[in-house]
LOFI-964547 format. One record per residue: residue in three letters; x negated, y, z of N, C-alpha, C in turn. Coordinates in steps of 0.05 Angstrom, whole numbers, padded with zeros to 5 digits, always signed. Atoms other than C-alpha are relative to their C-alpha. Layout:
BEGIN
ALAXYZXYZXYZ
...
// end
This chain:
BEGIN
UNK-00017-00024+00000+00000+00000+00000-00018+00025+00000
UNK+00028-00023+00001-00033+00068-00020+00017+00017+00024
UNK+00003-00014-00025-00035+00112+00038+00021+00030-00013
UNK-00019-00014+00010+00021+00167+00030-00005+00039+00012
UNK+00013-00032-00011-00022+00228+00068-00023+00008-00004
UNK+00024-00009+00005-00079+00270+00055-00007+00008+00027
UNK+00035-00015-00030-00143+00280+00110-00006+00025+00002
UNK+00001-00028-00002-00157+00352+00124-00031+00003-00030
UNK+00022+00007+00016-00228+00324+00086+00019+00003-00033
UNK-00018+00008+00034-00176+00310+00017+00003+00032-00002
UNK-00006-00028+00002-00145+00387+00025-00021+00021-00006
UNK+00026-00013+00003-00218+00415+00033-00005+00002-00030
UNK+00018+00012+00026-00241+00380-00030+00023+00011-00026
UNK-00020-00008+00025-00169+00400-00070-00005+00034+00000
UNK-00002-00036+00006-00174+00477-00052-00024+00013-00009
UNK+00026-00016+00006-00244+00480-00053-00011+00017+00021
UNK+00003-00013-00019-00254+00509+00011-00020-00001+00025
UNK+00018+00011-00020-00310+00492+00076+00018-00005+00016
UNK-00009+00015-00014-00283+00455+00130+00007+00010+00021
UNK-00011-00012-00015-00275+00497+00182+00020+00022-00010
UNK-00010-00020+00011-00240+00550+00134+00033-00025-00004
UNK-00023+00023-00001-00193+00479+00123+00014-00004+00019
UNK-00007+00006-00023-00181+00470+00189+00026+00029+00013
UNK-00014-00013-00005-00157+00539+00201+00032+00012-00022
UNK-00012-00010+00025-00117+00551+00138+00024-00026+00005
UNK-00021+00022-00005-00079+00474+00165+00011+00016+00032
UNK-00012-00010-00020-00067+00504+00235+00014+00023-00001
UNK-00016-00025+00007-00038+00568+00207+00030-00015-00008
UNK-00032+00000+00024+00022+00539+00154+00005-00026+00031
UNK-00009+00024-00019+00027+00485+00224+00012+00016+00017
UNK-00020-00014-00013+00051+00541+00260+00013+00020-00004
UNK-00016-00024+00019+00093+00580+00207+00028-00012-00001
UNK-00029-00002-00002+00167+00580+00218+00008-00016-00019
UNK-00013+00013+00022+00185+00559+00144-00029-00005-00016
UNK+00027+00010+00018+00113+00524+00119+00008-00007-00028
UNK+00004+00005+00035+00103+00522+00047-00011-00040-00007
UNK-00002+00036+00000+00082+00443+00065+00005-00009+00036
UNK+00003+00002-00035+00086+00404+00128-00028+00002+00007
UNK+00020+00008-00011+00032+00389+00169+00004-00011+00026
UNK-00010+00019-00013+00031+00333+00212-00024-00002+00026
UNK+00022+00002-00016-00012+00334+00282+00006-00021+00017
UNK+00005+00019-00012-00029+00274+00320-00026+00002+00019
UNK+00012-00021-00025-00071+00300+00389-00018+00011-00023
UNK+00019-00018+00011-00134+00328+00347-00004-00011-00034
UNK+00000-00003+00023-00116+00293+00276+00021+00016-00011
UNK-00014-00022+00014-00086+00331+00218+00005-00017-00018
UNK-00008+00019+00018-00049+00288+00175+00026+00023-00026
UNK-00025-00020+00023-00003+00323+00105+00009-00014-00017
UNK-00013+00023+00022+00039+00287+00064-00003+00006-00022
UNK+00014-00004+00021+00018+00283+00005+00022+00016-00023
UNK-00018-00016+00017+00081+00297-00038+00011+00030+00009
UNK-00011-00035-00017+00094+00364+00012-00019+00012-00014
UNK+00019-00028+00007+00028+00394-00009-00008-00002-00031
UNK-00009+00002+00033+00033+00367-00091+00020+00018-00007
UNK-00017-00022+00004+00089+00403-00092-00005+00035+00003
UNK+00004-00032+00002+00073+00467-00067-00033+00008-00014
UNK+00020-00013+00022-00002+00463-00103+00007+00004-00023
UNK-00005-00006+00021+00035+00453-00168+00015+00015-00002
UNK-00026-00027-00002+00088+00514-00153-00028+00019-00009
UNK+00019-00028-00001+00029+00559-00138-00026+00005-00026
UNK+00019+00005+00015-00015+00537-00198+00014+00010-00029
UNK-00018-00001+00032+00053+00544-00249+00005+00036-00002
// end
């Protein structure tokens, strides 16, 4: 079964971004009222479903 969430490591590597700039940019839309994706926390992981943040990279790319 393929794994149905992206690693904060996957998000880094899709935006293009350094890892701590990842980290903060996932804890922001994690505590935004109406997030543009989810974000899923588990005590200190960061788990995102994959079709939540497909979706809104291909909105913001069209």
């Amino acid at each position: 079964m393929e794994t149905q969430v992206y690693l904060a490591e996957d998000i880094q590597k899709a935006l293009g971004i350094g890892r701590s700039k990842t980290y903060e940019f996932l804890n922001e839309v994690y505590k935004e009222e109406k997030p543009p994706f989810r974000v899923i926390k588990v005590g200190t992981s960061v788990r995102v479903p994959k079709q939540s943040f497909d979706d809104w990279l291909n909105a913001s790319t069209n």
